[in-house]
C-alpha positions in Angstrom: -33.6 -2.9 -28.6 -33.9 0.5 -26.7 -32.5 3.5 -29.2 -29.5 5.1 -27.4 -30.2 8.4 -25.5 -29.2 12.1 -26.6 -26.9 13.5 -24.4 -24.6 16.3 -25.1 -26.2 17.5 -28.3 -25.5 21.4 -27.6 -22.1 21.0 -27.0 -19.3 22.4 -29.2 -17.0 19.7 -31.5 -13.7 19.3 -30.1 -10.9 17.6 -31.1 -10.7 14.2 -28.8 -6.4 13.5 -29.2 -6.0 17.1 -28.5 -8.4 16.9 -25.4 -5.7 13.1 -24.2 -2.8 15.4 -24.6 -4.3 18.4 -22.8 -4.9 15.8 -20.1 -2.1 13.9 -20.1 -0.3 16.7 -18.8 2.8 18.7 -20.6 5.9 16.9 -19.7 8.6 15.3 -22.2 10.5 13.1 -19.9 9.8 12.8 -16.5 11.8 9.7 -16.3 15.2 11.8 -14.9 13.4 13.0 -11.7 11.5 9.8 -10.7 15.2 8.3 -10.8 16.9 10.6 -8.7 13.5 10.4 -6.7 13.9 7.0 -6.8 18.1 7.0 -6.0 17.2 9.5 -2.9 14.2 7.9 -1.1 12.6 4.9 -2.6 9.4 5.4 0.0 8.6 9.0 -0.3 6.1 11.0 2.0 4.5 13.6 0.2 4.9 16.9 1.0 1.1 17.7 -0.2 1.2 21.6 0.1 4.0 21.3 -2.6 2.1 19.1 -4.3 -1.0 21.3 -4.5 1.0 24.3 -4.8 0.4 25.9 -1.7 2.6 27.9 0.8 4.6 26.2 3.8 2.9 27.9 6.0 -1.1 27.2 4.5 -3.2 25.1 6.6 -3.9 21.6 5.1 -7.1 20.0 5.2 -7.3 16.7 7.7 -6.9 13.6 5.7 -4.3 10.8 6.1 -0.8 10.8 4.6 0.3 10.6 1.3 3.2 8.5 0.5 4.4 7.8 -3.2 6.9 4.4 -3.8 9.7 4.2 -6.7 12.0 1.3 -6.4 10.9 -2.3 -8.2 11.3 -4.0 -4.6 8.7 -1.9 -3.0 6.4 -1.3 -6.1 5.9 -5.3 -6.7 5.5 -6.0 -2.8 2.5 -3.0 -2.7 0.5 -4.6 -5.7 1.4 -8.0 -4.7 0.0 -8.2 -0.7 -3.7 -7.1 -0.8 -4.0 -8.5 2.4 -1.8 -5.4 3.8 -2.7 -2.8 0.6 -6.1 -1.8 -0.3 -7.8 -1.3 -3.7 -10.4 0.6 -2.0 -9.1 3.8 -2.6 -10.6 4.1 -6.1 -14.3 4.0 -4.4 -13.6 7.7 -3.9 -12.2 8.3 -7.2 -14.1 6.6 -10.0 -16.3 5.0 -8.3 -19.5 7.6 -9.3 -18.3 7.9 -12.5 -18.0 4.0 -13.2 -20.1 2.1 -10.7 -18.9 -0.2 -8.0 -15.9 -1.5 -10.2 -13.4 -4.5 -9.8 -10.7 -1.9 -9.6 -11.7 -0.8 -6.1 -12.3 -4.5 -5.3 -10.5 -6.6 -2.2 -10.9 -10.2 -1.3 -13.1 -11.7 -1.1 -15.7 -10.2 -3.3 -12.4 -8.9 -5.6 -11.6 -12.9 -6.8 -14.9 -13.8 -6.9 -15.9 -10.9 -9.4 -12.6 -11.5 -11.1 -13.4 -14.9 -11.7 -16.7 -13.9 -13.0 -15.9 -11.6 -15.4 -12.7 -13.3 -16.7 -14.9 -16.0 -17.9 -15.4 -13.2 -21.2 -11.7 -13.1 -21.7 -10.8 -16.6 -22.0 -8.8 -18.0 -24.7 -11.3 -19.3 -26.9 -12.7 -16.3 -27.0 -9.8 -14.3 -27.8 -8.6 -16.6 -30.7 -12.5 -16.4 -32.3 -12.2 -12.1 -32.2 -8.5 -12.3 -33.6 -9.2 -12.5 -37.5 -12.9 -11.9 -38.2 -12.8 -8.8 -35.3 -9.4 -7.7 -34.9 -7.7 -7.8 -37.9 -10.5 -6.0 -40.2 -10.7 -3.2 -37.7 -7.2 -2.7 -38.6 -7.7 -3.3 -42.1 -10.5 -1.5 -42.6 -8.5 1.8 -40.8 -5.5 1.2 -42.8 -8.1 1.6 -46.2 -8.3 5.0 -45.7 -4.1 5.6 -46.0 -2.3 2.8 -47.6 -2.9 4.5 -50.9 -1.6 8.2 -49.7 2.3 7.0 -49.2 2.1 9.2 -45.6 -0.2 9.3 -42.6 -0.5 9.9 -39.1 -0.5 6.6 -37.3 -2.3 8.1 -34.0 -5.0 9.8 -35.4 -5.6 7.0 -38.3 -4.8 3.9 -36.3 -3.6 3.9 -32.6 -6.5 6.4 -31.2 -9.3 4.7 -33.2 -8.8 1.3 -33.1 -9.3 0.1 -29.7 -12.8 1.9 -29.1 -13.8 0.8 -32.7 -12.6 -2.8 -31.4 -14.6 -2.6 -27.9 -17.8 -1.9 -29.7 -17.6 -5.1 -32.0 -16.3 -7.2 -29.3 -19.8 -6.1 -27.1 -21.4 -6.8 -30.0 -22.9 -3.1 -30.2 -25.2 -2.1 -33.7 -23.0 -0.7 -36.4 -24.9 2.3 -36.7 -24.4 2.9 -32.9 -20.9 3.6 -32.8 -20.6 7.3 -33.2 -22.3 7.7 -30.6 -20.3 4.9 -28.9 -17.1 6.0 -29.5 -18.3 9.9 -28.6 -19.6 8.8 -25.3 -16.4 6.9 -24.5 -14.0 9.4 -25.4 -16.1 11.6 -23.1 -16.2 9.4 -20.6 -12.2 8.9 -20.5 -11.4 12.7 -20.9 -13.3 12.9 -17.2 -9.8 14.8 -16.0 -10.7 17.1 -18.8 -14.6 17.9 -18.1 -15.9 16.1 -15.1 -19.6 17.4 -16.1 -19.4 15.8 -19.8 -18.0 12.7 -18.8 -20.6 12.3 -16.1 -23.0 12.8 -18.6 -21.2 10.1 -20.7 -21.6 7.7 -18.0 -25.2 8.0 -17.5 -25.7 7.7 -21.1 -23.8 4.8 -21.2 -26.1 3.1 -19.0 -29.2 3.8 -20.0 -27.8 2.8 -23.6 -26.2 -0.8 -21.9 -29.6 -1.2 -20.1 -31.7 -2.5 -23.5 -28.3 -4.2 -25.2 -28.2 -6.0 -21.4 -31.6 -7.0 -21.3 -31.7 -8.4 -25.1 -28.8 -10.4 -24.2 -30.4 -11.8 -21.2 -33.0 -12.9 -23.9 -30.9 -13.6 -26.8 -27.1 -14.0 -26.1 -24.6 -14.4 -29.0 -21.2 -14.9 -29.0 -20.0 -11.5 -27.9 -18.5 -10.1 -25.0 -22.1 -8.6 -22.8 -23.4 -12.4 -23.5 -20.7 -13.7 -21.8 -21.1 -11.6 -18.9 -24.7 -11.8 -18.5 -24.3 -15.6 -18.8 -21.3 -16.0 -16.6 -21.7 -18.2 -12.6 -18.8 -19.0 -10.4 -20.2 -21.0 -7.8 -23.7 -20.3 -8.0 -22.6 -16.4 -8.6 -24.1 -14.4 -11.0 -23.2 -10.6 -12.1 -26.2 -8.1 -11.7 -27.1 -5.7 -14.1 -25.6 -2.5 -12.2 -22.2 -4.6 -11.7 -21.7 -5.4 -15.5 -22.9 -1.5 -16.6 -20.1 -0.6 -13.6 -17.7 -3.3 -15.6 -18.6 -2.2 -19.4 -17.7 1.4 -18.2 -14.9 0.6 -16.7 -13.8 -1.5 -19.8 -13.3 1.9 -22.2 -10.6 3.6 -20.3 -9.0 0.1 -19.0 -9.2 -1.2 -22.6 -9.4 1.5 -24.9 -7.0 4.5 -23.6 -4.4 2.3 -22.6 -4.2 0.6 -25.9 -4.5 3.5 -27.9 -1.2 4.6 -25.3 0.8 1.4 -25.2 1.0 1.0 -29.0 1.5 4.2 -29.8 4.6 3.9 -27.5 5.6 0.5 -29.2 5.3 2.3 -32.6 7.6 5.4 -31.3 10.1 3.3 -30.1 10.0 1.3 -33.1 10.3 4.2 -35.3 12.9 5.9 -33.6 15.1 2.9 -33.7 14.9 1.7 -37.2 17.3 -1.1 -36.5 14.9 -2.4 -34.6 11.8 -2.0 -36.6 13.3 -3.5 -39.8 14.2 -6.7 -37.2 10.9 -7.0 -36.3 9.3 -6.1 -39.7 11.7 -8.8 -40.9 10.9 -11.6 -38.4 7.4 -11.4 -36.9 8.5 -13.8 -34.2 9.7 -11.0 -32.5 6.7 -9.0 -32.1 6.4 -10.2 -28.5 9.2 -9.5 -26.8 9.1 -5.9 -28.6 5.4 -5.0 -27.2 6.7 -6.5 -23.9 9.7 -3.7 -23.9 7.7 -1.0 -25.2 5.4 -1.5 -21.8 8.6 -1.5 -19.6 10.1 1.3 -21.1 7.0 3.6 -21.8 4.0 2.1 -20.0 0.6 4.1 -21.0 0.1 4.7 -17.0 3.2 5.6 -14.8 1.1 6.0 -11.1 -1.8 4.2 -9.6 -3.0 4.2 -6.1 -3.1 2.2 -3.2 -3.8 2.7 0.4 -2.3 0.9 3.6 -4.5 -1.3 5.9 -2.4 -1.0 8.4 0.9 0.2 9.9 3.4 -1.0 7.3 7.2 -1.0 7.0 8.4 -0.2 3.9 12.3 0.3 3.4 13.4 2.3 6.3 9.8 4.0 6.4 7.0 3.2 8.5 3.7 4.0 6.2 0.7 4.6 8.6 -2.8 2.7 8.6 -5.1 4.4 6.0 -2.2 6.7 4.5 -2.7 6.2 0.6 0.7 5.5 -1.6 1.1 6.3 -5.0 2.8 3.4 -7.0 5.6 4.3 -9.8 5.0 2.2 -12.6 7.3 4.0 -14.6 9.7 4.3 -12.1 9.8 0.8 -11.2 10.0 -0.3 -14.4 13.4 1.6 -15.5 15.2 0.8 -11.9 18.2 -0.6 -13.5 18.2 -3.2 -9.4 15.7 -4.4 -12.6 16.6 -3.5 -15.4 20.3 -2.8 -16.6 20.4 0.3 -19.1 16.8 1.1 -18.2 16.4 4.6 -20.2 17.6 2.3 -23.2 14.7 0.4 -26.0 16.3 -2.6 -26.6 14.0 -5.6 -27.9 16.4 -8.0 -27.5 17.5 -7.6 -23.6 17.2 -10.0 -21.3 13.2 -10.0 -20.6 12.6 -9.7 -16.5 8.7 -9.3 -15.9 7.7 -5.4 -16.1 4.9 -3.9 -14.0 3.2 -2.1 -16.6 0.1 -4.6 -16.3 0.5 -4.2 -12.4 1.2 -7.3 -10.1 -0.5 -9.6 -8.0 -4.2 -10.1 -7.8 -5.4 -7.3 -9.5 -2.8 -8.0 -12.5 -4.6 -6.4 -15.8 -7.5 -8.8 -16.9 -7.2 -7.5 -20.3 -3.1 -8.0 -20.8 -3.7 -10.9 -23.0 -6.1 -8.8 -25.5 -3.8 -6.0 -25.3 -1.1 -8.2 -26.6 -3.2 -9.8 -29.3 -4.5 -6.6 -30.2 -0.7 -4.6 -30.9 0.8 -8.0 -32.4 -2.5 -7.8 -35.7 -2.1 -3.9 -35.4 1.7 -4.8 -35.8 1.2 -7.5 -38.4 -1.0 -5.5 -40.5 0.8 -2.5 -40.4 4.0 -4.2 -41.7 1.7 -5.8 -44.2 0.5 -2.9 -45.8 2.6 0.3 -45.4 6.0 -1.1 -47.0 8.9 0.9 -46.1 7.3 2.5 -42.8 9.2 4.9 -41.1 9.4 8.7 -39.9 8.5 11.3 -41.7 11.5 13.5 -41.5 10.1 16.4 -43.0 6.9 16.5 -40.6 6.4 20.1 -39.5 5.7 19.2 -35.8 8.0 17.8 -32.9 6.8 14.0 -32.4 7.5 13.1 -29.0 6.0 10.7 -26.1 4.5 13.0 -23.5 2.5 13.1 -20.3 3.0 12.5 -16.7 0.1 10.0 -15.5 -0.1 9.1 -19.2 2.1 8.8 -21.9 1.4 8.6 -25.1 2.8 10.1 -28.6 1.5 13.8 -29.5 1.5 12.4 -33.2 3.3 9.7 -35.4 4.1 11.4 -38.7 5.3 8.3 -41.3 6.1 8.1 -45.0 4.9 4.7 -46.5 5.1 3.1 -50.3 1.5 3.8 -51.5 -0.7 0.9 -52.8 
């Protein structure tokens, strides 16, 4: 197998969770504007000179209209109808940074690929990682704390985890996984350093390019064997189109686990009636992670663009304008979601849109799941009497605006 490339080696150690929260952007609560956005004008146009800080008077440059939508109705129509509401957008965005991704995908090459690459996450293959892949990455995490009696959760479980999951489940070399997991963090800090994360990216592939070929040779049971194995029809994925998906895979997989439960555990935390429920009856682990995503999804805005002159509401949304869709928004609209600011675990479950909607509905949702209820499981397992450390000398607290995530989860434990 080709040895991964050097890249990066002059540059200085940083800290990665500080780099997320640097990113993420630093704002406590955004959730009391995007209602009274949402109250006001459900279909807003945005006023872009606000929005890049510029005066009323400064000339903007040509480009179509930006709209942004907030109510439940209109957010679940946008992702629902790709006839009328284009992936494509993401082309522009990621698309030299990943690769010609499923993300920026429409039909009909988006279900064909889809249906490709969803071969890898298919039951069977999920139950096989569950124990022997998921559970003693957790495990073997929770080694290095059970016997201190305190810890912080983000830094010693919910940051490292998913990546350290992703590399087992491609199958990647043990000894490979620094740089792995340095590339990757790289690679999803790209708001931070678009340079190092470029970088990243081309390291990734020329790193993917020997593990691909090998597997062409010799697959296994992992996840790059299933892709470079997978036909739909006489389809098959080229080499550039699974490095574009593998990339795409660490900030779709990784950041957004590391942010969903990290949420789950805040909420948990912070309403111990709740966690000692669901530490008591494990049963209840599903509806918990599914009102952890509705009430603090990792990702509050993604982006579509029109294909045509759409009404939405009482506004009339242009051909090509691009919209900006309110997860968060849409998922506390109490049309939705009575008492929406609320974490309750035991309300009345209405499907969220924290995994999106319609055809491009997360691929990974049922990983994501499997991978918070063992986190969950193990967690309760081995750090009895879990809860907040109330003598923590920072201010824990769920923060971003794109992405939310917890600055830090400071707990107190029984030792073992």
């Amino acid at each position: 197998m080709a040895e991964a490339p050097t890249v990066n080696e002059d540059f200085v150690p940083y800290d990665p969770i500080e780099q997320f929260q640097d990113a993420a952007g630093d704002v406590r609560d955004p959730y009391p504007d995007l209602a009274a956005t949402r109250e006001a004008t459900p279909v807003l146009l945005v006023d872009m000179r606000e929005l890049m800080g510029l005066p009323e008077d400064a000339e903007l440059p040509e480009g179509p209209p930006m709209y942004s939508v907030f109510s439940h109705e209109h957010v679940h129509r946008v992702l629902s109808d790709n006839e009328v509401f284009s992936s494509s957008g993401y082309a522009d965005i990621m698309g030299a940074l990943m690769g010609h991704t499923i993300l920026e995908m429409d039909a009909p090459e988006h279900p064909r690929h889809r249906a490709l690459v969803a071969k890898a996450f298919r039951t069977r293959m999920l139950e096989r990682w569950s124990e022997t892949l998921l559970r003693a990455t957790i495990n073997e995490l929770l080694d290095d704390v059970v016997a201190d009696g305190k810890a912080d959760l983000v830094r010693s479980l919910t940051f490292p985890f998913p990546v350290r999951v992703i590399a087992r489940i491609l199958g990647l070399p043990e000894g490979d996984w620094p740089k792995f997991q340095r590339w990757s963090i790289e690679l999803i800090s790209v708001s931070v350093n678009w340079d190092r994360a470029f970088a990243a990216s081309t390291a990734l592939k020329e790193y993917f390019t020997g593990i691909v070929a090998d597997k062409r040779e010799n697959p296994g049971d992992d996840l790059i064997s299933q892709l470079v194995t997978a036909e739909v029809d006489g389809h098959v994925l080229t080499d550039e189109e699974i490095f574009a998906f593998l990339r795409l895979l660490l900030p779709a997989g990784a950041e957004t686990t590391y942010r969903s439960s990290g949420n789950l555990l805040y909420g948990l935390l912070t309403h111990p009636d709740q966690l000692d429920a669901v530490r008591n009856d494990r049963s209840l682990i599903p509806q918990a992670f599914e009102e952890g995503l509705r009430w603090e999804p990792p990702l509050l805005f993604i982006m579509r663009t029109a294909k045509e002159d759409v009404q939405l509401g009482d506004v009339l949304v242009p051909a090509g304008a691009g919209i900006g869709v309110a997860l968060g928004a849409a998922n506390r609209d109490p049309a939705r979601h009575p008492d929406p600011d609320t974490f309750n675990i035991f309300r009345d479950p209405k499907q969220h849109v924290a995994f999106g909607a319609g055809p491009h509905l997360c691929l990974g949702q049922h990983l994501a799941r499997m991978e918070t209820r063992i986190a969950l499981e193990c967690v309760f397992d081995r750090l009895p009497n879990l809860r907040l450390d109330p003598d923590a000398t920072d201010d824990p607290h769920i923060h971003g605006l794109t992405f939310r995530s917890p600055t830090s989860l400071p707990v107190l434990f029984d030792p073992s």
